[in-house]
C-alpha positions as CSV (number, residue, x, y, z in Angstrom):
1,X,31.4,109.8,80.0
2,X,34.9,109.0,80.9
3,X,33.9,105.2,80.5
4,X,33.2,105.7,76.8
5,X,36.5,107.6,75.9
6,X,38.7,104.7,78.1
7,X,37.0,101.9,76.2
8,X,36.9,103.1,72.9
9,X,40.8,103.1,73.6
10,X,41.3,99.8,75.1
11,X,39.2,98.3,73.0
12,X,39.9,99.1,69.5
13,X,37.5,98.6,66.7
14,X,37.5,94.6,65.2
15,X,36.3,92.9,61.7
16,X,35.4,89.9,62.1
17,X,37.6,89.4,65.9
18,X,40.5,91.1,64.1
19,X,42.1,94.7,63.8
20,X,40.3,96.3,61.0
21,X,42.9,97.9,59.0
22,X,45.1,94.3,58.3
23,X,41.5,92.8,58.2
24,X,40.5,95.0,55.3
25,X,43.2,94.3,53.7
26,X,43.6,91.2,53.4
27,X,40.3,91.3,51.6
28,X,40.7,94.3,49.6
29,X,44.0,92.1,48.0
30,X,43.1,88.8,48.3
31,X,38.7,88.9,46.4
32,X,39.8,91.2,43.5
33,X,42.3,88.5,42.7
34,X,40.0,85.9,43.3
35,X,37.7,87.0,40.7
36,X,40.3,87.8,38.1
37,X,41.3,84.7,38.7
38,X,38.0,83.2,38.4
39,X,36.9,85.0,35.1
40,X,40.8,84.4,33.6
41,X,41.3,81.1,34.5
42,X,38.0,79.5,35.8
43,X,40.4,78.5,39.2
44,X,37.7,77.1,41.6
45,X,36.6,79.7,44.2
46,X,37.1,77.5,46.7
47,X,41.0,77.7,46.7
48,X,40.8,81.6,47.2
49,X,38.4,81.6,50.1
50,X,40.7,78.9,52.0
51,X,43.5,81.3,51.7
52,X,41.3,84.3,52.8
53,X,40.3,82.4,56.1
54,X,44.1,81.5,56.2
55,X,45.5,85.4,56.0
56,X,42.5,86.2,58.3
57,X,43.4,84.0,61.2
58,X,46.6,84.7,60.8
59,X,45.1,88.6,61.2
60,X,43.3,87.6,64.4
61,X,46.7,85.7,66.0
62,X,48.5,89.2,65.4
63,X,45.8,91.2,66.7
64,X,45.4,89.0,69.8
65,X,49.5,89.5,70.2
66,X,48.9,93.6,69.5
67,X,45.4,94.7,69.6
68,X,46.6,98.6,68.3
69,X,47.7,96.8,64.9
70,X,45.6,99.1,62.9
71,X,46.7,102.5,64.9
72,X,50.6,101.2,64.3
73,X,50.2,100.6,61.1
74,X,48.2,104.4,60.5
75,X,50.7,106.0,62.6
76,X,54.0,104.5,60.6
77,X,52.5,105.4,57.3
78,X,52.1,108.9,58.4
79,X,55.9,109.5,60.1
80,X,57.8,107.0,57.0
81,X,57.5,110.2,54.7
82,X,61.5,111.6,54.1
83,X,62.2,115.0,55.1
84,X,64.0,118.0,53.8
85,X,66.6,119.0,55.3
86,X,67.4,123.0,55.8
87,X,71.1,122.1,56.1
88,X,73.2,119.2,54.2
89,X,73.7,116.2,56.0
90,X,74.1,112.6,56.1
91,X,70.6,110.4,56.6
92,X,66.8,112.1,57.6
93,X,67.0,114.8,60.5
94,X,63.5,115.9,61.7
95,X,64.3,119.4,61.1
96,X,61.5,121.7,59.6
């Protein structure tokens, strides 16, 4: 049992041999602009899917260099919220 717990944390979950999160992103941004694009302008397909491929391997060379991409980038959207302060002062103080 100890196995499973130790490789589900050094191995964290991939999309196509990247980090899910910036993996789903990349497509979640770049296809619904691909079809506007297509039913707007009638722009060949073809240019969107290079650039998808493009901001994919570009995914997979930053998920190689930090395979925790996708836990970073869930744990800084979760501690970049401001805080209130019980006392005035200068800047964010973790204070409750």
């Amino acid at each position: 049992m100890r196995d499973i717990i130790l490789k589900a944390v050094a191995n964290p979950p991939k999309l196509f041999w990247g980090p899910v999160l910036p993996a789903a992103l990349n497509a979640g941004i770049q296809i619904p602009f691909m079809f506007m694009a297509i039913g707007i302008w009638q722009i060949n397909p073809l240019i969107f899917i290079i650039s998808i491929v493009i901001g994919h391997l570009i995914v997979v060379a930053l998920g190689s260099k930090d395979p925790h991409l996708s836990g970073m980038l869930q744990a800084f959207g979760t501690t970049n919220m401001p805080s209130t302060n019980l006392y005035r002062v200068k800047g964010r103080k973790f204070e409750p």
